[in-house]
C-alpha positions as CSV (number, residue, x, y, z in Angstrom):
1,X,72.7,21.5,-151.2
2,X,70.5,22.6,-153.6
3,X,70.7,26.4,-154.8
4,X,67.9,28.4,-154.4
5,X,66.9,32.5,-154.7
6,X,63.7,32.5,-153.0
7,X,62.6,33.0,-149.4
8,X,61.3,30.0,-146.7
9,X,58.0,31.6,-145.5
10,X,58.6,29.7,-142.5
11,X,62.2,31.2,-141.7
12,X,62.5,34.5,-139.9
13,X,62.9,37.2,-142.7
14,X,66.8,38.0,-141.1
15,X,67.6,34.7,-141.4
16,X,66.6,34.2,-145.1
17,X,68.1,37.4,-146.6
18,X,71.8,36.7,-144.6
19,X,71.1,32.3,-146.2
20,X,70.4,33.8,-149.7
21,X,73.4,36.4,-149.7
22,X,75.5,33.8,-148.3
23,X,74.7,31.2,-150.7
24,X,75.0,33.1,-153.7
25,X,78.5,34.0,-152.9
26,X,79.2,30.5,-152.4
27,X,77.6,29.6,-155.7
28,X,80.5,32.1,-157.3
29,X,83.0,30.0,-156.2
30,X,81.4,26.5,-157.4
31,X,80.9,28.6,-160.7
32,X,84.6,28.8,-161.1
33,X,85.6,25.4,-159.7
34,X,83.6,23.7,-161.8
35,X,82.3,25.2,-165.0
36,X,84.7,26.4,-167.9
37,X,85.4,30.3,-167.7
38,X,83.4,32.1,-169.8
39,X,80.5,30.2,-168.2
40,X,81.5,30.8,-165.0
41,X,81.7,34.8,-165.7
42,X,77.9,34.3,-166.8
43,X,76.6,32.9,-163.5
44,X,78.9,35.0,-161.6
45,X,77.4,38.7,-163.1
46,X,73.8,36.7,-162.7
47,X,74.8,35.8,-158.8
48,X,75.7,39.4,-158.4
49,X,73.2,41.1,-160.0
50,X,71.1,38.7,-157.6
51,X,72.7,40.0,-154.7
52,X,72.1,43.4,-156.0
53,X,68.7,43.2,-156.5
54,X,68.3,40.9,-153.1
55,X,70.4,44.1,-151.2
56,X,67.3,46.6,-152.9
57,X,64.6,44.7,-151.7
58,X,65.8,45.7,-148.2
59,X,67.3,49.1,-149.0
60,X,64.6,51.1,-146.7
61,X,65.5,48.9,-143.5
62,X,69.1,48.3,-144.1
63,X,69.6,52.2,-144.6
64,X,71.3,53.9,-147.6
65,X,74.8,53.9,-146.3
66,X,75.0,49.9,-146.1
67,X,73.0,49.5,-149.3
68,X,75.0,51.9,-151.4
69,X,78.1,49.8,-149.4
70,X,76.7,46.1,-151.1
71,X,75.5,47.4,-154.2
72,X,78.4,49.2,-155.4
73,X,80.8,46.5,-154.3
74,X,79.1,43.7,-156.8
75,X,78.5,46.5,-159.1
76,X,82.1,47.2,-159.8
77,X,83.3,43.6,-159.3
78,X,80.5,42.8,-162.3
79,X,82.5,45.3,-164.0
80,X,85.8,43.9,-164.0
81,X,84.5,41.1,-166.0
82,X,81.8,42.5,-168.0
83,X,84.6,43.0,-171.6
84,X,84.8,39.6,-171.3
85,X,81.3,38.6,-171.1
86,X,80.5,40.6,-173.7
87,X,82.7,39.4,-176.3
88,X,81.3,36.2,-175.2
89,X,77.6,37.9,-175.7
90,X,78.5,39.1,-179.2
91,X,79.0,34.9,-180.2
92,X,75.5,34.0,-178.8
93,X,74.0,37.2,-180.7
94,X,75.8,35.4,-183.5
95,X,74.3,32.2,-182.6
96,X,70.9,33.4,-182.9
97,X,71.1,36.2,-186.0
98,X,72.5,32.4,-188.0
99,X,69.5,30.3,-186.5
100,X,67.1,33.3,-187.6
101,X,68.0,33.9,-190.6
102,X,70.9,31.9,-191.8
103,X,68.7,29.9,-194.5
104,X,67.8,33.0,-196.2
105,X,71.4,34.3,-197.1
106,X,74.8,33.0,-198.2
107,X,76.5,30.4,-196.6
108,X,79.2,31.7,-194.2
109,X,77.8,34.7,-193.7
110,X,78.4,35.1,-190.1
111,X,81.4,33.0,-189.5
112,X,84.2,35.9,-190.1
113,X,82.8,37.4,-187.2
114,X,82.7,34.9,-185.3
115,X,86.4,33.7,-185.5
116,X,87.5,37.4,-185.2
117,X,85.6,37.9,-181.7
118,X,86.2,34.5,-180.7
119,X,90.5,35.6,-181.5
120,X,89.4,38.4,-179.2
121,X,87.8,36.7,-176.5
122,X,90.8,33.9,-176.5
123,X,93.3,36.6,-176.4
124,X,91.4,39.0,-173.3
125,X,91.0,35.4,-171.8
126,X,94.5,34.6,-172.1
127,X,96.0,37.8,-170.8
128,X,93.2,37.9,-167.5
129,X,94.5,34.4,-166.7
130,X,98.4,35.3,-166.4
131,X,97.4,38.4,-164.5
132,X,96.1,35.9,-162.0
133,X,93.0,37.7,-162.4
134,X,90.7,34.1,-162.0
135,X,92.7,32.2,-159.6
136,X,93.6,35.2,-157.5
137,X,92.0,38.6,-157.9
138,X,88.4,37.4,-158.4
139,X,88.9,35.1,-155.4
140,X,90.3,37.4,-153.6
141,X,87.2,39.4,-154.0
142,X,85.1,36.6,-153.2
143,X,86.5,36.2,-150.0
144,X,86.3,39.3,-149.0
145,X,82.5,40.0,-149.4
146,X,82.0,36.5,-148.0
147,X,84.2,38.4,-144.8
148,X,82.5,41.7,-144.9
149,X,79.2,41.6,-146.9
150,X,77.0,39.1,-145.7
151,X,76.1,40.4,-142.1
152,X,73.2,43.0,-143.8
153,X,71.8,44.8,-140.8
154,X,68.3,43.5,-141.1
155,X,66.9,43.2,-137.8
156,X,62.7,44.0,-138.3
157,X,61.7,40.1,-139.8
158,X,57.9,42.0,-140.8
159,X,57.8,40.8,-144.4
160,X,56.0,44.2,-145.0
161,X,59.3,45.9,-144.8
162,X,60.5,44.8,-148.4
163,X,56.6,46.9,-149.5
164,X,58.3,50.0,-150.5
165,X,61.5,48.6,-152.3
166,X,58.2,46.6,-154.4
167,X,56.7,49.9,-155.0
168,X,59.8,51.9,-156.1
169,X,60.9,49.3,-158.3
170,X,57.5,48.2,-160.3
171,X,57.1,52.4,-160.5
172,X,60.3,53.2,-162.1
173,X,59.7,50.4,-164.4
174,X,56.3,51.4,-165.3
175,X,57.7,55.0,-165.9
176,X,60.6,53.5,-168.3
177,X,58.6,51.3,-170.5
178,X,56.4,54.5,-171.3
179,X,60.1,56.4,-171.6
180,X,61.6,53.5,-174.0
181,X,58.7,53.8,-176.6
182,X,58.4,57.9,-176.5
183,X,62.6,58.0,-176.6
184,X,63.5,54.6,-178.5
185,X,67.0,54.5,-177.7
186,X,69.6,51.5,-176.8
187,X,70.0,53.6,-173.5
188,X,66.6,54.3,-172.4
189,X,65.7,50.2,-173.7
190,X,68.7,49.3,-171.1
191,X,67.2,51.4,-168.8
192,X,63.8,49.3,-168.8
193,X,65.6,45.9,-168.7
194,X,67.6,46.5,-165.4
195,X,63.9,47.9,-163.6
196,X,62.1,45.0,-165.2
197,X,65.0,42.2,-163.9
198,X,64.9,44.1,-160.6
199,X,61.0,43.4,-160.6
200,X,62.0,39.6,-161.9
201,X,64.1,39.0,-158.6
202,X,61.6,40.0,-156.7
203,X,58.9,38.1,-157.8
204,X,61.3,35.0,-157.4
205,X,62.3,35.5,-153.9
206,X,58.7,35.5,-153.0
207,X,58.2,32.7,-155.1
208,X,56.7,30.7,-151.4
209,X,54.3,33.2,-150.6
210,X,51.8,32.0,-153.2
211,X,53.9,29.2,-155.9
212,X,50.6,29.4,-158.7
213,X,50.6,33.5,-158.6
214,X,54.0,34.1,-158.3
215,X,55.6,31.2,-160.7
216,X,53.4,32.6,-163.5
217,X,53.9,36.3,-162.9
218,X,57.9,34.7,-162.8
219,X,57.3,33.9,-165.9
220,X,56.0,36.5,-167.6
221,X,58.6,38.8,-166.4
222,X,61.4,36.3,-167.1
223,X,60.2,36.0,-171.0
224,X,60.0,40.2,-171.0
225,X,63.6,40.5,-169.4
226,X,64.6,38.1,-172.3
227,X,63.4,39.8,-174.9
228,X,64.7,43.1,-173.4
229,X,68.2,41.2,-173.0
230,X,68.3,40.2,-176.6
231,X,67.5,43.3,-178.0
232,X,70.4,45.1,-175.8
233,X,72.5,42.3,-176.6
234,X,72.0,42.9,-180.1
235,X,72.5,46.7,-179.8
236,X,76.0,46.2,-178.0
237,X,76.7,43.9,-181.5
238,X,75.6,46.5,-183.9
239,X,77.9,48.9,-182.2
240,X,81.0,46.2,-182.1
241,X,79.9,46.0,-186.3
242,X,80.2,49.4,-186.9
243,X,83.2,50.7,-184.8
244,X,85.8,49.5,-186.8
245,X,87.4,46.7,-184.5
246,X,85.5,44.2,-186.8
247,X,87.1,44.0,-189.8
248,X,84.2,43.8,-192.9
249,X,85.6,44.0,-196.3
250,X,82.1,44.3,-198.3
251,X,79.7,46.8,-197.7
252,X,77.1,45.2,-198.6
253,X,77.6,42.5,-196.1
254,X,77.9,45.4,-193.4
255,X,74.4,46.8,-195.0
256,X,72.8,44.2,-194.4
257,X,74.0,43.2,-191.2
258,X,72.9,46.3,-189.8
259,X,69.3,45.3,-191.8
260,X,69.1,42.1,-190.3
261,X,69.6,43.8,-186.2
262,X,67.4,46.4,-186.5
263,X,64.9,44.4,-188.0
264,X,65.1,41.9,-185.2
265,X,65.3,44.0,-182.7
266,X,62.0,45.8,-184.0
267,X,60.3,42.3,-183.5
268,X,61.7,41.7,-180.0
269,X,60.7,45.7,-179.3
270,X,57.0,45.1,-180.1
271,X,56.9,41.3,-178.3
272,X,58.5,43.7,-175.3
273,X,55.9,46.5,-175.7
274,X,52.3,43.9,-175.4
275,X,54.0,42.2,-172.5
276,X,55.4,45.2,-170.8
277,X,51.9,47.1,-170.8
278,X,50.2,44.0,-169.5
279,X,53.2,43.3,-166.5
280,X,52.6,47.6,-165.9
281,X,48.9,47.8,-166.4
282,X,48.0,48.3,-162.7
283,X,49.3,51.8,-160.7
284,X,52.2,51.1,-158.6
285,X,50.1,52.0,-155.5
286,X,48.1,49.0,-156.5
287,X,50.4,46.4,-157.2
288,X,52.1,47.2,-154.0
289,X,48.9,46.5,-152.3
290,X,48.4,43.3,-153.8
291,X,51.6,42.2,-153.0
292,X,51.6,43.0,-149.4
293,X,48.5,41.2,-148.9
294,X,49.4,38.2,-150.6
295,X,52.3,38.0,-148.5
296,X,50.6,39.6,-145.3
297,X,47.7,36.1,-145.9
298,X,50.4,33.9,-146.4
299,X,53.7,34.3,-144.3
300,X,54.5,33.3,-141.1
């Protein structure tokens, strides 16, 4: 069966949120049957951020109790595995810092930081896997909110319901793209990319409602969460550079390192800022209503 995150206009809403919760639980466990590990980890965070932002969209019907209940399950179990994935974030930020601008400085520039993080990540991976921690504790976990976590009290299948989840979302995302550029910091940038992924999900689940609208708004929001994610990603690096853990004998290597991310990330800042504005130029009041009446037009 094919895996999808989006919703069947011509299934009863009820029916589409419990397939979707369900079948990104499932999709966990083919993660880790099938891919290597550090793969694996990346689709499962993905999956759960996914059920996260799926539990959101019906926060107002479901009631805070059971949302907080859902939410803070995956949060935590993200958690758990989130040293891991970053380590193995710190090697693609690699990656891409070499492919950028590996032809305009000495050769091997990047490759002592890359074995030492990739000793680190081998070593974390080795210690999680006699724990059990993949073939038993994760699992475990799996099970358990395949048990407990799929039966989401939804019972109202009025598409209109998901309305005010849209609104809060797009507002508070709106509200920290103005934040990130008064306050530039790593924290309030991080801030923006979880609203704006939140916003991404959305759009994707409602992908049925109208495929030419939604697919290009999809898009656009997918390329801004990228370059939102990069920049972070870079961030988390230029911290791991300069704590210490790294061992850099020449400063001038660490000088420009630190030249080279910030740099970078001013580029991916300013692509972030043009298609932020143009993603938040509408109030959230009327974005809200657009959406509900696309999806008022166009669902069963």
């Amino acid at each position: 069966m094919k895996m999808t995150y989006q919703f069947d206009k011509s299934l009863p809403l009820k029916k589409n949120i419990r397939a979707i919760a369900a079948e990104e639980i499932e999709g966990c466990f083919i993660s880790l049957d099938t891919l290597n590990i550090h793969e694996a980890i990346h689709d499962i965070r993905k999956r759960f951020k996914k059920l996260r932002a799926l539990a959101r969209l019906v926060r107002d019907e479901m009631g805070e109790e059971n949302y907080k209940k859902i939410n803070i399950y995956f949060r935590d179990l993200g958690r758990e595995i989130s040293d891991l994935r970053d380590l193995t974030a710190h090697l693609e930020t690699i990656a891409l810092l070499n492919e950028r601008y590996g032809k305009h400085i000495y050769v091997n520039f990047f490759s002592t930081l890359h074995k030492q993080i990739e000793k680190e990540r081998d070593t974390m991976e080795k210690e999680l896997r006699e724990s059990n921690f993949f073939s038993e504790h994760l699992v475990d976990k799996l099970k358990q909110a395949q048990k407990e976590l799929l039966k989401w009290p939804v019972h109202n299948n009025d598409i209109q319901i998901i309305l005010p989840s849209i609104k809060r979302v797009y507002k508070r995302g709106k509200k920290a793209l103005e934040k990130s550029y008064k306050n530039p910091t790593k924290e309030n940038f991080h801030e923006w990319r979880k609203r704006v992924k939140y916003l991404w999900y959305q759009t994707l689940l409602l992908q049925d409602t109208w495929p030419q609208f939604f697919e290009t708004l999809e898009l656009e929001l997918h390329e801004l969460a990228d370059f939102l994610g990069n920049d972070h990603d870079l961030m988390v690096f230029q911290l791991k550079v300069n704590s210490g853990d790294i061992d850099i004998k020449d400063p001038q290597q660490l000088e420009l390192m630190n030249a080279i991310i910030n740099q970078y990330s001013k580029t991916l800042r300013d692509n972030a800022k043009t298609k932020g504005e143009l993603i938040y130029a509408e109030s959230p009041a009327d974005f809200t209503k657009r959406i509900g009446s696309y999806t008022e037009i166009n669902w069963n």
